[in-house]
GUDONU-681993 format. One record per residue: residue in one letter; z, y, x of N, C-alpha, C, CB in turn. Coordinates in pm, whole numbers, plus 32768, in hexadecimal, padded with zeros to 4 digits. Glycine has a CB too. Layout:
residues N
AZYXZYXZYXZYX ...
//
This chain:
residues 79
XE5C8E8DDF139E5ADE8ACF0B4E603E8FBF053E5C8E814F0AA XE5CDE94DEFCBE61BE976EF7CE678E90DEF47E5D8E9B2EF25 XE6E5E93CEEE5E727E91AEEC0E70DE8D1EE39E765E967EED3 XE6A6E908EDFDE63FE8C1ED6BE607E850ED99E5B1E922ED2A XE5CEE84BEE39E593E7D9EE58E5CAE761EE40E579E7DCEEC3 XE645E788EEBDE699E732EEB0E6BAE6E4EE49E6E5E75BEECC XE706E72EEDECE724E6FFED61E6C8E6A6ED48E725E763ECF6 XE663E6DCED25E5E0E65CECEAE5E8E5FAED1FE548E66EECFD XE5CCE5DAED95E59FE596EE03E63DE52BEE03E575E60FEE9D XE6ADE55AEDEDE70FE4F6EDDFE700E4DCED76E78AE509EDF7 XE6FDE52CED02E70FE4D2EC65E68CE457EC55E6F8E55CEBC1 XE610E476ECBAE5B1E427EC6FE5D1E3B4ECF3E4FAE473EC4C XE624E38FED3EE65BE320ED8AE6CAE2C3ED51E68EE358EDFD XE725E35EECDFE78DE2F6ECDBE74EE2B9EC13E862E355ECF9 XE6FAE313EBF8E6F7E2CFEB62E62CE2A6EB73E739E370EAB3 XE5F5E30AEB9FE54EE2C7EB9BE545E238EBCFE4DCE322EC05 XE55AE1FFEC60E521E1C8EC93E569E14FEC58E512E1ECED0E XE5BFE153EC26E61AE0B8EBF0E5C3E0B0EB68E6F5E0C8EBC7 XE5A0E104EB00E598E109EA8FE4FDE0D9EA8CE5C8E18BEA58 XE485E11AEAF8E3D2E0F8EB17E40BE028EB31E36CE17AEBFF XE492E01AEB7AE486DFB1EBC8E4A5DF49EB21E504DFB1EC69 XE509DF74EAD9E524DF0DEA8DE4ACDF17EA2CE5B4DF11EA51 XE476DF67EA00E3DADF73E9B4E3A1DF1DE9E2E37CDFECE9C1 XE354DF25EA93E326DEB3EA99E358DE1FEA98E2F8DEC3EAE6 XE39DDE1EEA9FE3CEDD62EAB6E3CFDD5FEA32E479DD1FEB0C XE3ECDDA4E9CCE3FFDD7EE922E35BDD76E8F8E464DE14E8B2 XE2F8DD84E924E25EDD81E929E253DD1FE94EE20FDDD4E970 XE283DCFDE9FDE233DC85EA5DE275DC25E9F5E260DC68EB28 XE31BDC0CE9D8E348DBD5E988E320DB8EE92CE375DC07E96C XE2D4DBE5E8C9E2A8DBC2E822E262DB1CE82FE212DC4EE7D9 XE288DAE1E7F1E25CDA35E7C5E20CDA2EE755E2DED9D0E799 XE1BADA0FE72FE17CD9F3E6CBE1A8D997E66EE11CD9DAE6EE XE17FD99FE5F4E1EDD957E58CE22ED8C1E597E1A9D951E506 XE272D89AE56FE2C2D851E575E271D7B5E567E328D87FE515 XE24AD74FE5A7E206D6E4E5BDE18AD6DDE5EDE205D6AFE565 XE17DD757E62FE0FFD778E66CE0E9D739E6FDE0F5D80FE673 XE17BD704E733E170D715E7ADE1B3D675E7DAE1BCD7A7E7DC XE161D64CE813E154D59DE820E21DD5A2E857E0A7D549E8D6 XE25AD53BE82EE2FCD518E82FE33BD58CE7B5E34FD537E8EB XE2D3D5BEE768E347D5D8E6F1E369D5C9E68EE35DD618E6D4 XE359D533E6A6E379D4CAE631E41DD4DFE603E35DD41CE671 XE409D4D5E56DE4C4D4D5E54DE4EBD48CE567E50BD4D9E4DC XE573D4AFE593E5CED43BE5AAE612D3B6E557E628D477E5CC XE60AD354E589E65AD312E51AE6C7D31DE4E2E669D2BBE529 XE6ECD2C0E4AEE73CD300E40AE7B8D2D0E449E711D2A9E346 XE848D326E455E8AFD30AE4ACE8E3D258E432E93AD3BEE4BE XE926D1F8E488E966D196E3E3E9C2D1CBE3CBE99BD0F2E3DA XE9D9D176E340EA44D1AAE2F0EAABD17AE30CEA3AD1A0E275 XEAF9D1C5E2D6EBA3D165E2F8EBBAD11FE2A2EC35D1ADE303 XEC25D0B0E2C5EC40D031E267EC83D04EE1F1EC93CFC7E2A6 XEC83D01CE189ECABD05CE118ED45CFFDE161EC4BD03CE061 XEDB6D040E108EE5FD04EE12CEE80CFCCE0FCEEC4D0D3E0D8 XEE33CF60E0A9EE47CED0E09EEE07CE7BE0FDEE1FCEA6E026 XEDC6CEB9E17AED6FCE5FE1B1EDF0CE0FE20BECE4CEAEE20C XEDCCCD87E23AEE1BCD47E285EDF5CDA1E33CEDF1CC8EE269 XEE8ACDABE352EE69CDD6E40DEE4ACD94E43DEEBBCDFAE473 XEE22CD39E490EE3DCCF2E511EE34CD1AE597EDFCCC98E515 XEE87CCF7E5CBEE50CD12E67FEDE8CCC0E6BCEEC8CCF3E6EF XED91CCC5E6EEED2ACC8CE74CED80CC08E7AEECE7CD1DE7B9 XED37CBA9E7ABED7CCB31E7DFEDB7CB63E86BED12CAACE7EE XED79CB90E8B6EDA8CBC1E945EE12CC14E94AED47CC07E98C XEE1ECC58E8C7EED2CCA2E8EBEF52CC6DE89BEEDBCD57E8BB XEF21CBCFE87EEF96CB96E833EFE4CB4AE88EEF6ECB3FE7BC XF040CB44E8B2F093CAF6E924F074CA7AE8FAF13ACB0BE931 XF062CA19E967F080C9ADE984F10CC960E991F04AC9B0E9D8 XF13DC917E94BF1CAC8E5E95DF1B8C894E9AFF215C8ADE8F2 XF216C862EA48F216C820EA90F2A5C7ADEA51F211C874EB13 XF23EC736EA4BF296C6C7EA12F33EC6C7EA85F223C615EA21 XF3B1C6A2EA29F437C695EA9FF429C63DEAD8F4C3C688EA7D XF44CC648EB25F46CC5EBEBB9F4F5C5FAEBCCF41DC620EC4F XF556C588EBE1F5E3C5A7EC37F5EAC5B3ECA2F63EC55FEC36 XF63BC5F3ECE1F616C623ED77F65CC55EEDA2F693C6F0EDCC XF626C578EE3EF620C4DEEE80F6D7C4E0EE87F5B3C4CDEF46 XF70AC473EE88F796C489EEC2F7D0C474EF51F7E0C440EE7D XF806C4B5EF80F802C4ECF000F88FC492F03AF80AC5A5EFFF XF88DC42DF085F901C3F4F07CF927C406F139F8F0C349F02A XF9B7C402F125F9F3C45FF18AFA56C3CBF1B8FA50C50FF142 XFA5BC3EAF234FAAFC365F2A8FB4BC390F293FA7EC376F383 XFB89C365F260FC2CC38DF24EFC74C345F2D0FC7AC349F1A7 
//
């Protein structure tokens, strides 16, 4: 094999065959416009944040429970 061959024959491996390859997938790729295609409905609208006077609260489930006191029993000992 000449040496011109060569050459070619590597440059169109290391830059042709990637460059035919990304052409096609940017073809197979292409989508048709934007709501054309059943699920491409917009998304809903993210909420807003609370304005800086809103009251916080925590959710009942992460507010402690106070366990009413109890005195411990008295423990009486035989002298």
């Amino acid at each position: 094999m000449q040496a011109a061959t060569q050459v070619m024959l590597s440059g169109f491996l290391t830059f042709g065959v990637p460059l035919i390859w990304a052409v096609r997938e940017v073809i197979v790729l292409r989508r048709p416009p934007s709501g054309s295609w059943p699920g491409d409905e917009p998304r809903p609208p993210e909420p807003q944040p609370l304005p800086p006077d809103a009251p916080k609260r925590l959710p009942e489930c992460l507010i402690p429970k106070l366990q009413p006191m109890v005195k411990p029993a008295r423990v009486l000992e035989k002298v």
